[in-house]
C-alpha positions in Angstrom: -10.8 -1.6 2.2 -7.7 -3.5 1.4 -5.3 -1.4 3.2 -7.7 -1.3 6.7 -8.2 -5.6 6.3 -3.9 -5.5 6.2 -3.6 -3.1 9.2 -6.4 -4.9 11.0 -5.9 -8.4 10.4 -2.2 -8.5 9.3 -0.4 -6.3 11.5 2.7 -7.4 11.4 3.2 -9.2 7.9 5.9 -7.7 5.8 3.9 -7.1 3.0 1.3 -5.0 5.1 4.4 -2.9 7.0 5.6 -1.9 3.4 2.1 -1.0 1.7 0.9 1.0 4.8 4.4 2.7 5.1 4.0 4.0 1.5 1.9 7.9 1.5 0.9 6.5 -2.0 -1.9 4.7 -0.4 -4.0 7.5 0.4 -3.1 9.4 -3.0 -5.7 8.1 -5.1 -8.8 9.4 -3.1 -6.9 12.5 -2.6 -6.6 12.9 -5.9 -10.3 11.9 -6.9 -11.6 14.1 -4.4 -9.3 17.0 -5.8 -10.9 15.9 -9.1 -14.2 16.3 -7.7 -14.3 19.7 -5.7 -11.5 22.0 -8.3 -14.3 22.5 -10.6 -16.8 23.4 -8.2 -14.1 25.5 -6.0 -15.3 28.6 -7.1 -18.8 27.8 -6.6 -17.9 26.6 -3.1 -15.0 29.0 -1.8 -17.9 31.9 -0.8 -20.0 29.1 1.2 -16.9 27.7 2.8 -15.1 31.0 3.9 -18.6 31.6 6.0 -19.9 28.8 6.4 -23.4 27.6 8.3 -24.9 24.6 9.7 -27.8 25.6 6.6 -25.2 25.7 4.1 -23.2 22.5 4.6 -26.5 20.7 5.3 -27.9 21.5 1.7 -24.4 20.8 0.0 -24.3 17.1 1.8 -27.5 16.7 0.8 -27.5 16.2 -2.5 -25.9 12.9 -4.3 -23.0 14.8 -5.7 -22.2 16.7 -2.0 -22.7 13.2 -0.3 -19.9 12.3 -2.8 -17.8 14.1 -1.9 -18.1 14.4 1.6 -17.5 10.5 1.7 -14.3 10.2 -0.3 -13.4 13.3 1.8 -14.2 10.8 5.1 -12.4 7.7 3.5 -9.5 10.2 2.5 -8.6 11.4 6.1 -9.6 8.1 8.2 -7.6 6.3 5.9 -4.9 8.9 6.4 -5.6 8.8 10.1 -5.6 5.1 10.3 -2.4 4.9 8.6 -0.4 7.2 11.1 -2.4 4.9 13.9 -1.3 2.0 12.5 2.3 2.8 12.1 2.3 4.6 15.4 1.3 1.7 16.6 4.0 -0.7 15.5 6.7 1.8 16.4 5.6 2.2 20.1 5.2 -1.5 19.9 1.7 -1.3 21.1 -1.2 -4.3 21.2 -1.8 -5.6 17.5 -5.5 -6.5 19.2 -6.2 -3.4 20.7 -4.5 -1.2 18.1 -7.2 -3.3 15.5 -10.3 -2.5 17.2 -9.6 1.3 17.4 -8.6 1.5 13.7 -12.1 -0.5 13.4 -13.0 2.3 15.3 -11.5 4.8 13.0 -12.3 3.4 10.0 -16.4 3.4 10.8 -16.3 6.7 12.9 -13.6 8.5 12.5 -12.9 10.9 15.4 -14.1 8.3 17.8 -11.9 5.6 16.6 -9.1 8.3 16.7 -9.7 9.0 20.6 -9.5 5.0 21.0 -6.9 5.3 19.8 -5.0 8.1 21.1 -5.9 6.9 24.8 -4.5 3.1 23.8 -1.2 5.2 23.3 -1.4 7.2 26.5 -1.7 3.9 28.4 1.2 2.6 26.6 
């Protein structure tokens, strides 16, 4: 949460600029979530080379699939919100509008991302 507050609400503060510009951000969750799924990858690697709507529906729903589908979720928006945010700054773009779609990202993902993608379309 951290990192989204300094993109969000300090955009253009040095100190945010360096974190954010740093891949090491998003390396921890990676890393958990690596943690998390290697020892089940065997377990998982027949379900997820044929996957069904069935079979990802049972493995979310337990506590330890709802796991790790969220640190998967905070993983790539994070990673998604980073690129945003940086993208942002280098095109120069609307600190205000830039915020609200990596608001956007950070609470649904894909949507946030279209926000996003059509802020930079309009320049």
């Amino acid at each position: 949460m951290p990192f989204w507050l300094l993109m969000i609400f300090a955009p253009k503060w040095s100190f945010t600029k360096k974190i954010i510009g740093s891949l090491w951000i998003v390396v921890p969750i990676a890393l958990l979530y690596a943690v998390l799924i290697i020892p089940q990858a065997s377990a998982l690697l027949p379900q997820l080379a044929n996957p069904t709507l069935n079979t990802i529906a049972s493995g979310l729903g337990t506590p330890e699939g709802a796991t790790v589908g969220w640190i998967h979720f905070l993983a790539f928006d994070l990673f998604v919100g980073r690129w945003a945010y940086l993208d942002s700054r280098a095109k120069s773009l609307n600190i205000w509008m830039t915020g609200i779609a990596l608001f956007f990202i950070l609470m649904m993902g894909p949507f946030g991302l279209l926000l996003y993608l059509a802020l930079r379309a309009r320049g």
